[in-house]
C-alpha positions in Angstrom: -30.1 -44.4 -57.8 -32.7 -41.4 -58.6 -34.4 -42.6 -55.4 -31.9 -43.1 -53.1 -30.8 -39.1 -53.8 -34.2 -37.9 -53.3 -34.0 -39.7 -49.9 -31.0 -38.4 -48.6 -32.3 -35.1 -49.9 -35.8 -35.0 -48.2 -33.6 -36.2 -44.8 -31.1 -33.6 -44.7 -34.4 -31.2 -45.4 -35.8 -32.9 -42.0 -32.3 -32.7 -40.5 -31.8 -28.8 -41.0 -35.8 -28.4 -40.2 -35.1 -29.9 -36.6 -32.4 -27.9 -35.9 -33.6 -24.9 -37.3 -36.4 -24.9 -34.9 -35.0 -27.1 -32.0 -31.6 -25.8 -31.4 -30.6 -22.7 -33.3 -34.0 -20.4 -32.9 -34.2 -21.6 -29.1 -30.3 -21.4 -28.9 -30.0 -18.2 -29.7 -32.8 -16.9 -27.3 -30.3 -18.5 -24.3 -27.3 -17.0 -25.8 -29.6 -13.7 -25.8 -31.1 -14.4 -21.9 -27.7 -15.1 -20.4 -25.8 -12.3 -21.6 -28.8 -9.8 -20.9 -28.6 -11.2 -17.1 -25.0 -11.1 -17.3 -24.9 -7.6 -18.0 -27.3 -7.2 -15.2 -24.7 -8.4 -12.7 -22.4 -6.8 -14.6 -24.2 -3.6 -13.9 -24.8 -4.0 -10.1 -21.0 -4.9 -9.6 -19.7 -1.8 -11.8 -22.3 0.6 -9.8 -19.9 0.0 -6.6 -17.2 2.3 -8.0 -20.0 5.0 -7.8 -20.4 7.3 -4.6 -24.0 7.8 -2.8 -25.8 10.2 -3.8 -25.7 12.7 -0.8 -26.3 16.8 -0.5 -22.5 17.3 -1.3 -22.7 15.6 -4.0 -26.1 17.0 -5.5 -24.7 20.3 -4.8 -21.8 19.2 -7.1 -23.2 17.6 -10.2 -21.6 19.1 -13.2 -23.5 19.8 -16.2 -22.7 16.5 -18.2 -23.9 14.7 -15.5 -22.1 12.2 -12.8 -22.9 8.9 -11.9 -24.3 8.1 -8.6 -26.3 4.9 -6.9 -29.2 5.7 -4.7 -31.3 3.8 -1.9 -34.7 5.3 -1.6 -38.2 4.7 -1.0 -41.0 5.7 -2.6 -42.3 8.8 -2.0 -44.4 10.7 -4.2 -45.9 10.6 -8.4 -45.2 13.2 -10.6 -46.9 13.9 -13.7 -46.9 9.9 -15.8 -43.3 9.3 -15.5 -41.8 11.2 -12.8 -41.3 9.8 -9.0 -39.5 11.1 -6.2 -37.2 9.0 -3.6 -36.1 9.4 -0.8 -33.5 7.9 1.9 -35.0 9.9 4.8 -32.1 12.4 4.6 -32.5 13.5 0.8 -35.2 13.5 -2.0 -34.4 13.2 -5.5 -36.2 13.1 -8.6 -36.4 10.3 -11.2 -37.1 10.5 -14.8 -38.4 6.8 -15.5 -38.8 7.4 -19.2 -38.6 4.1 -21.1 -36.1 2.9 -18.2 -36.4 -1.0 -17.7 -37.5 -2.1 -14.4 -36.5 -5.1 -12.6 -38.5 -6.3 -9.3 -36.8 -8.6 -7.0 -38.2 -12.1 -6.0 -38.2 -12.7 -2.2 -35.6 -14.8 -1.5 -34.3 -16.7 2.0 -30.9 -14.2 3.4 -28.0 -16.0 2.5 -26.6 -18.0 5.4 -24.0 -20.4 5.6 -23.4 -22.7 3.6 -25.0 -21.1 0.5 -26.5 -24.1 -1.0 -28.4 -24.6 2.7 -30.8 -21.5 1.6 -32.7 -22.7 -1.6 -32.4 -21.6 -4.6 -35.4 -19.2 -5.6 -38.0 -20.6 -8.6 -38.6 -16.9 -9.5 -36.1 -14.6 -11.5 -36.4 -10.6 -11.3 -39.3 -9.6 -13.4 -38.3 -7.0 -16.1 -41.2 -4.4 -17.0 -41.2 -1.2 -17.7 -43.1 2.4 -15.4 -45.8 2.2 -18.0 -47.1 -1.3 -16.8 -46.9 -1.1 -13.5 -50.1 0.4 -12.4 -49.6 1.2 -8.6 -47.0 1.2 -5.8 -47.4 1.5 -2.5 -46.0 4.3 -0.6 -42.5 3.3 1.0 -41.7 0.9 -2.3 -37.7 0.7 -1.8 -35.5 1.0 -5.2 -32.3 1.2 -6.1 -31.0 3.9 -8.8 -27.4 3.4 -10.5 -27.0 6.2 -13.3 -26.5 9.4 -14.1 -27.8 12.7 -12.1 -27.9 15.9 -14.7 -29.7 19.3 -14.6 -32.9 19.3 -16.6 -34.5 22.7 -16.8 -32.8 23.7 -13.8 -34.0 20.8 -11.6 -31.5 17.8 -10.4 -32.6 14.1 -11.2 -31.7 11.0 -12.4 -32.6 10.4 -16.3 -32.0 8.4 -18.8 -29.2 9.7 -20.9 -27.5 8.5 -24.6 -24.4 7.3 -22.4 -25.8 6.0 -19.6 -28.8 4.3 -19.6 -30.6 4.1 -16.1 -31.1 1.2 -13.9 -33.3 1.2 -11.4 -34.5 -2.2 -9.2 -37.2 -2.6 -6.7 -36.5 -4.8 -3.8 -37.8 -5.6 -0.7 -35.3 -7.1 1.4 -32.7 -4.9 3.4 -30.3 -2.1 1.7 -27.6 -4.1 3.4 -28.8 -7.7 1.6 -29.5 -5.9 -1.9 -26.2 -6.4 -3.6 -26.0 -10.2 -2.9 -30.1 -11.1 -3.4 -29.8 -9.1 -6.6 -26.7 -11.1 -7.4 -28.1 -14.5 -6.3 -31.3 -14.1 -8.4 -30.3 -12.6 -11.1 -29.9 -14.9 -13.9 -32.6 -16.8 -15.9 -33.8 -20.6 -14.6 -33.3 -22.3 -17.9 -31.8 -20.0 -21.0 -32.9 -22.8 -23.4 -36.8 -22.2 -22.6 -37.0 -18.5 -23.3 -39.7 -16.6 -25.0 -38.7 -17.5 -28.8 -38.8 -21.1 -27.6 -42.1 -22.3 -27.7 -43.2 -20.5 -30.7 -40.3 -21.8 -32.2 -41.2 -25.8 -31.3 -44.8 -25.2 -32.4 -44.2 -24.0 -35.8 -41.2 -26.5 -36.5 -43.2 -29.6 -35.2 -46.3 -28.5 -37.7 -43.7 -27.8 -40.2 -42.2 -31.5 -40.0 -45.8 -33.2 -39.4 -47.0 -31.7 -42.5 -44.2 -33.2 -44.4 -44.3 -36.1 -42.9 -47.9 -35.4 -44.5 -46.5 -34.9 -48.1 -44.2 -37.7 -47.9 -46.6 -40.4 -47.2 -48.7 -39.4 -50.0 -45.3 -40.7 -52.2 -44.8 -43.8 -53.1 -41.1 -45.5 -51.8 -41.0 -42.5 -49.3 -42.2 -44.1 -46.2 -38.9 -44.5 -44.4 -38.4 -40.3 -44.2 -41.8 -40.0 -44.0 -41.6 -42.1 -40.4 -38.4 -39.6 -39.8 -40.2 -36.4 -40.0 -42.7 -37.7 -37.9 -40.4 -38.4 -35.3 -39.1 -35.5 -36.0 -42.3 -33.6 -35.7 -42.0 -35.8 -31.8 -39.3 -34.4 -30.8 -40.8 -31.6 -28.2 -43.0 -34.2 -26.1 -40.3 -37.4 -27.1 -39.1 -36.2 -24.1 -41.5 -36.9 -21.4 -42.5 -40.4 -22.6 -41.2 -43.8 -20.5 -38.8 -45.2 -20.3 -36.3 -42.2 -20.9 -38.1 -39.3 -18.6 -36.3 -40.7 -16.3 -33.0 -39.0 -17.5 -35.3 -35.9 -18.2 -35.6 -35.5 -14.3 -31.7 -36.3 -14.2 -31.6 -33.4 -16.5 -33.6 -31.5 -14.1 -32.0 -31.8 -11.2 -28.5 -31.5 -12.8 -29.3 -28.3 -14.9 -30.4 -26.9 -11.5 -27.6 -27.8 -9.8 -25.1 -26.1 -12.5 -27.8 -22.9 -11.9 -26.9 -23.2 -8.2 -23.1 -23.5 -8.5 -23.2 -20.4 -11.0 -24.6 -18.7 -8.3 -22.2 -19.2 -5.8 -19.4 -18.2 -8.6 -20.5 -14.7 -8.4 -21.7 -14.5 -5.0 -17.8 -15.6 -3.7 -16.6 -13.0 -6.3 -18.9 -10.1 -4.6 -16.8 -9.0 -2.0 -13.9 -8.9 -4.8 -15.7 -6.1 -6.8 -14.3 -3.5 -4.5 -11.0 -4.4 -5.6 -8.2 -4.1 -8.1 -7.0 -7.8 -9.9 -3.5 -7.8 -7.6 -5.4 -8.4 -4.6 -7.3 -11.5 -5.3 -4.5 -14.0 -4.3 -3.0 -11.1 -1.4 -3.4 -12.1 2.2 -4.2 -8.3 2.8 -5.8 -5.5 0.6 -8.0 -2.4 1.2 -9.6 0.0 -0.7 -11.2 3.6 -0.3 -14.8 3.8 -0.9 -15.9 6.5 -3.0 -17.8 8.1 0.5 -14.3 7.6 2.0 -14.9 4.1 3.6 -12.3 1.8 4.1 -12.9 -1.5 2.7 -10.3 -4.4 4.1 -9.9 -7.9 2.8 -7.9 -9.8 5.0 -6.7 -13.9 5.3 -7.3 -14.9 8.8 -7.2 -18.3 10.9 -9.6 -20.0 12.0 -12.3 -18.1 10.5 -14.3 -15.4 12.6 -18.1 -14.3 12.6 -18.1 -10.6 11.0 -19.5 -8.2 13.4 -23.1 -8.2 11.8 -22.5 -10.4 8.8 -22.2 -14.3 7.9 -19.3 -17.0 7.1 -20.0 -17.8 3.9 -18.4 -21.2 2.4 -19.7 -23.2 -1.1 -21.9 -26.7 -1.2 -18.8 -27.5 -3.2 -16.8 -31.0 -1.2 -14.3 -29.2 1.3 -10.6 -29.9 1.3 -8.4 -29.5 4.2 -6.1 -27.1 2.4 -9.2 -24.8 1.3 -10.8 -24.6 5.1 -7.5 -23.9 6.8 -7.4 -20.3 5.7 -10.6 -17.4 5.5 -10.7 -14.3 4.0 -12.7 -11.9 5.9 -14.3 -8.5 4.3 -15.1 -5.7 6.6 -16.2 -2.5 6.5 -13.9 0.4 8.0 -16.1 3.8 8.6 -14.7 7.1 9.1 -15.8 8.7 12.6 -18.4 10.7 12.2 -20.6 8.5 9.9 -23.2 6.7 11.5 -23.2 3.9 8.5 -20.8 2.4 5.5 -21.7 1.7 1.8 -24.6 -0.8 2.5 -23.4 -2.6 -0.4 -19.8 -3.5 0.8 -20.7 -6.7 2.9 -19.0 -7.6 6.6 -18.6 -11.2 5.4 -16.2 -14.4 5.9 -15.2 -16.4 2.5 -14.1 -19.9 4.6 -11.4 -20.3 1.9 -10.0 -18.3 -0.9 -13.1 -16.8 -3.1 -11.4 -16.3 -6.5 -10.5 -20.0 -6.1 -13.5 -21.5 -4.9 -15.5 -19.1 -7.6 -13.3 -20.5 -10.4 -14.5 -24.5 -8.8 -17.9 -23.5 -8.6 -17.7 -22.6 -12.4 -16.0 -25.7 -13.3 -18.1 -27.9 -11.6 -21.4 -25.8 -13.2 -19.7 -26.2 -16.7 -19.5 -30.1 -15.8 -23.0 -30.6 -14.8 -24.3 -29.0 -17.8 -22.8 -31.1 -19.7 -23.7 -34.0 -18.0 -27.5 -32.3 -18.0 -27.1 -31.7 -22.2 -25.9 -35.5 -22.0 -28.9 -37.1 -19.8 -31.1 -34.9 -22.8 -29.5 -37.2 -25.9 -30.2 -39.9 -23.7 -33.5 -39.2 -23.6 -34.1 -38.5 -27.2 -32.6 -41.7 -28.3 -34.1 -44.1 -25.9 -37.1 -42.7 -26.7 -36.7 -42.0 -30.3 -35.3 -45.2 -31.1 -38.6 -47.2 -29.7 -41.2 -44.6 -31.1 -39.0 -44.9 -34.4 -39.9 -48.6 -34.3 -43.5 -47.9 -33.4 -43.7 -45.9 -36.2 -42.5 -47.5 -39.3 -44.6 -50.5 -38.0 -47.9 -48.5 -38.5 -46.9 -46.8 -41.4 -45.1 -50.0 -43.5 
């Protein structure tokens, strides 16, 4: 009876090892990744209630500050943290200062459908002014934060409210929003920096105790556990179950994909209040005084210089029968519109069609978590076997 306690004991031991080291450590790393790339769409989408920085509104900034977004290029170094921007109309300063810099992959422009583009392999790279070593003249950023007077001199700056965000792309001013949007957000949230360190020292941790055990007489059986146990991070790429690891591939991809397309059918929406998601017409005033006009129309038109854009999600009759077209209203005398308000056609209703896109993402990660237990008990059950053959 003494033994069969000490048993249970020493595999509840293995049990909590595992999934200290396998699921929480790494699980809390992807709860950590995808809100820290959700706030960085998050960002982007609040930064459109923000005017342009222009003269008028340098020549207005109050002493507290007021937030602005900024298109710029690269223009000049000051001093180790200073750099000046400019748009080809207006120069500002920018205090980089422990600000967090995120660099754009290259990606495809987004066409219709979306799916049809690829997904990028890369996700924005997050550093910092103090490791990147050199940028080319003309280097185009985009600024969201707050402009303040600093010893009499107007820049952007880090502040305790605000902090600032800053991105360096390379695409068009007009493609920004939707690139950033489409890349941002990590490949795989369960493989994140606290992930492998945390497999290596929880697969030592279990092989020396399947170590320890087998030194014990009558402790074979959890000894063989904690091996497996000690497995578990290569378990997955042995025959015959890798093939539901590439099932879990190619769905876990998929759901990325379909998350994508939630938020990039939602973009247009930013501009506007809740009340005019389901209305057949709605526009807004642009901070720079802009119209911008969401409207349902049928059969769906080509925006003058933008896309149709539609979801890899199956199409039903009732879905393409109506568009909702976003366009861009400028007041005379303005050469050019907030490049971040797209001319583009949703074919069918985007709040809709974003809330399928998440269902069906939800779905295939599950599935992908499924084809992953699969995997582990295929293979576990045979290596299991294996084991407590060489070890009897």
């Amino acid at each position: 009876m003494i033994l069969q306690v000490l048993v249970y004991k020493h595999l509840i031991l293995i049990v909590l090892l595992g999934g200290l080291f396998y699921a929480a450590v790494p699980g809390l790393g992807a709860f950590w990744f995808r809100h820290k790339w959700r706030l960085f769409r998050r960002t982007l989408v609040r930064s459109v209630n923000s005017p342009l920085l222009d003269y008028k509104g340098l020549r207005r900034v109050p002493a507290e500050g007021s937030l602005f977004r900024f298109f710029g290029a690269l223009q000049a170094l000051e001093g180790s943290d200073c750099i000046w921007l400019s748009d080809g109309a207006l120069s500002v300063r920018v205090d980089l200062t422990g600000v967090p810099i995120y660099i754009l992959p290259s990606a495809p422009d987004l066409q219709d459908p979306i799916g049809e583009t690829g997904y990028p392999e890369e996700i924005p790279a997050r550093t910092s002014w103090k490791e990147i070593f050199s940028l080319p003249e003309g280097t185009k950023m985009f600024l969201f934060g707050k402009v303040v007077t600093t010893d009499g001199k107007i820049l952007f700056k880090d502040t305790s409210d605000e902090q600032l965000f800053a991105v360096i792309y390379d695409c068009s001013s007009r493609a920004f929003f939707s690139q950033a949007i489409w890349t941002g957000r990590q490949r795989n949230e369960y493989w994140n920096p606290a992930t492998p360190g945390s497999l290596t020292v929880g697969s030592f941790l279990l092989f020396v105790y399947f170590y320890l055990l087998l030194q014990q007489p009558y402790m074979k059986f959890p000894a063989g556990v904690a091996l497996l146990f000690s497995l578990v991070p290569i378990i997955l790429f042995f025959p015959p179950g890798l093939f539901f690891y590439y099932v879990y591939r190619n769905l876990w991809k998929r759901a990325r994909v379909f998350r994508a397309e939630r938020d990039l059918l939602k973009l247009p929406l930013s501009y506007f209040p809740e009340e005019c998601s389901n209305s057949h017409y709605c526009e807004e005033k642009l901070p720079d005084g802009s119209l911008y006009v969401m409207e349902e129309k049928s059969p769906c038109p080509t925006p003058e210089g933008g896309v149709i854009r539609s979801t890899s999600l199956p199409s039903t009759s009732k879905e393409g029968s109506v568009c909702y077209v976003f366009r861009l209203k400028v007041p005379e005398g303005k050469s050019s519109g907030d490049p971040m308000a797209e001319n583009v056609a949703v074919s069918g209703n985007p709040l809709h069609l974003s809330r399928k896109s998440e269902a069906k993402a939800v779905r295939l990660e599950i599935f992908s978590l499924l084809a992953v237990i699969s995997d582990l008990l295929l293979n576990g059950v045979l290596l299991f076997f294996a084991i407590t053959y060489l070890i009897r």
